[in-house]
N, C-alpha and C positions, 0 to 999 in steps of 0.2 A: 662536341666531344672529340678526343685525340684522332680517330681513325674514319673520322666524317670529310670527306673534300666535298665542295659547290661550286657549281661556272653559276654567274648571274648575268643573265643577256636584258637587254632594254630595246623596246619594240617602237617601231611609228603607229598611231592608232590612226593616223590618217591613211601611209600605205604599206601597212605592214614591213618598211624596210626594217634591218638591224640596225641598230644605233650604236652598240658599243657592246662587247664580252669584258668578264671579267672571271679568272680563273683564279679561287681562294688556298690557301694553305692550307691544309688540316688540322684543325685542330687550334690556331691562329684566328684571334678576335681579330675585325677587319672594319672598319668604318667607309662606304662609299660614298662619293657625293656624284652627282649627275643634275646639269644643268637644262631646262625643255622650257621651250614656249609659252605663252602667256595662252591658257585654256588649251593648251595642247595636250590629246591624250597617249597616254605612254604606256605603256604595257613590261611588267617588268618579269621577269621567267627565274623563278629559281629551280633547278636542276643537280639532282646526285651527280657527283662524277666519279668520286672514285668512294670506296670503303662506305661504312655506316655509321649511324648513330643520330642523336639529335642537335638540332641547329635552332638556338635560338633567331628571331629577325625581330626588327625594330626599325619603322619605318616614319620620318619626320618629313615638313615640309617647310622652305621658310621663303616667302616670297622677296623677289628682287627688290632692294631699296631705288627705285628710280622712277620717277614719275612721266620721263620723256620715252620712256617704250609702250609701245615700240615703234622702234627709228633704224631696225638694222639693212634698209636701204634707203637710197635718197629720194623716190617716192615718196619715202613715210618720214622723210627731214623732221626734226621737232624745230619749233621757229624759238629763235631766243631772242634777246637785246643783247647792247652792246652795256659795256661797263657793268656787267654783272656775274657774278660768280655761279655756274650753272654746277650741281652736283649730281654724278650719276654713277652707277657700275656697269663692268663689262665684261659679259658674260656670252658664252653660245647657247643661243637658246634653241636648242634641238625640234624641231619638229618635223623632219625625216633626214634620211641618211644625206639626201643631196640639199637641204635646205639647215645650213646651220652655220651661218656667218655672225661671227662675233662682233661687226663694225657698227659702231653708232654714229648716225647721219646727223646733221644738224643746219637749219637755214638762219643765215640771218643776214639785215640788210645794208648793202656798207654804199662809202659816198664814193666815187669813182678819184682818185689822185693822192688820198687820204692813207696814209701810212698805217698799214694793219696789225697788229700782234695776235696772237691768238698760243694764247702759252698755256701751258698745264701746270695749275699751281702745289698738284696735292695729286700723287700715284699709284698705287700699288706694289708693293715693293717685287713681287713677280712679272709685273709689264714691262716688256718695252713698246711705248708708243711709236707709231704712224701717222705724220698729223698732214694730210690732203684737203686742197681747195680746190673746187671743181667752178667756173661760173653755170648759171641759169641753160646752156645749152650741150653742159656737161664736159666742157674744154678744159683739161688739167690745168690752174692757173701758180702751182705755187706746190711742193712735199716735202716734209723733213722725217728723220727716222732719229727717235731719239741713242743716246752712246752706250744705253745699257738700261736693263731693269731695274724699276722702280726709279729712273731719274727723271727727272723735273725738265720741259723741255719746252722751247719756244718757237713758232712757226711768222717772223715777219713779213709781207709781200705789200705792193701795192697796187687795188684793183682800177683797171681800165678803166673800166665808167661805172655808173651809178647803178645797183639794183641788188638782184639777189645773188647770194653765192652761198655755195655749199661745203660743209664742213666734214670730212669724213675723218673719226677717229678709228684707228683698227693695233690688235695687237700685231707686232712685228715678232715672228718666229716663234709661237703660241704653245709652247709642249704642254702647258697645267691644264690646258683648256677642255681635256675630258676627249670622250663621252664618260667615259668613269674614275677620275682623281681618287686614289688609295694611300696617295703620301701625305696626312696629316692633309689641315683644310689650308690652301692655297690662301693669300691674298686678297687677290680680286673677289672671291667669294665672301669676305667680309668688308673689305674697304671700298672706297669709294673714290673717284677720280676727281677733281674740279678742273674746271673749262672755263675760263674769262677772254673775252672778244674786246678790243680795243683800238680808237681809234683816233689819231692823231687831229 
């Protein structure tokens, strides 16, 4: 109703921190999206803030399209091959205030001399990519930052010796990324990125 205002707060059910406000317009239909962890519980508060009246709510849920999370540290790397098209989204998956890194980890295993590529073929047109090689003992081996959102970007390097190395994708200068998105549904919340690993 016209003289109804609401703040909607989103809660950690692991430790109670805040996760994100959000202060409505009165009177003003609002659509939020909020991104949380895979079984993470969330607690969500709506709250009067200013005037009266009634407040419809409507509350959905749509699970991430991506089969390699979760990978958002190199701990939990997802392993790929090479010469294949991996497809995934990238999102913060909240599940407390200090635990909400939007970075997908990934391993995979290259020949030591062999000229590497590691390009994003397919983006979101709100990202700018981050694309980091780490080797097996976590030594920066190789970073590109792609030249704007939503471009297509390639990371060449050539690894030392033979084994494992790790791939960290992260967004670079993240404004859409929540806790609570109110401008129309962002990008990366519906598209999906691809990752191909290549080697000479």
């Amino acid at each position: 109703t016209p003289n109804a205002r609401i703040r909607v707060r989103a809660f950690s059910g692991a430790d109670n921190s805040q996760l994100g406000t959000y202060l409505a317009t009165a009177g003003v239909s609002r659509t939020l999206h909020i991104t949380v962890g895979s079984d993470a519980l969330t607690y969500i508060q709506v709250e009067q803030y200013a005037g009266e009246g009634r407040v419809d709510l409507e509350l959905t849920q749509t699970p991430e399209a991506d089969e390699h999370e979760p990978n958002n540290v190199r701990g939990d790397a997802a392993p790929i091959p090479l010469d294949e098209d991996i497809t995934a989204q990238i999102m913060i998956p909240y599940v407390a205030d200090e635990d909400q890194s939007p970075n997908d980890w990934y391993s995979v295993e290259l020949e030591g001399g062999a000229e590497t590529t590691i390009g994003l073929t397919q983006v979101p047109s709100n990202v700018r990519f981050r694309i980091a090689v780490v080797n097996d003992a976590g030594v920066n081996q190789s970073n590109s930052i792609a030249p704007n959102n939503g471009a297509l970007h390639e990371l060449t390097f050539t690894p030392s010796t033979s084994g494992t190395y790790y791939i960290e994708l992260s967004p670079y200068a993240a404004a859409d990324f929540g806790p609570f998105i109110s401008s129309g549904v962002p990008s990366h919340l519906t598209d999906s990125y691809t990752l191909r690993v290549e080697q000479e």
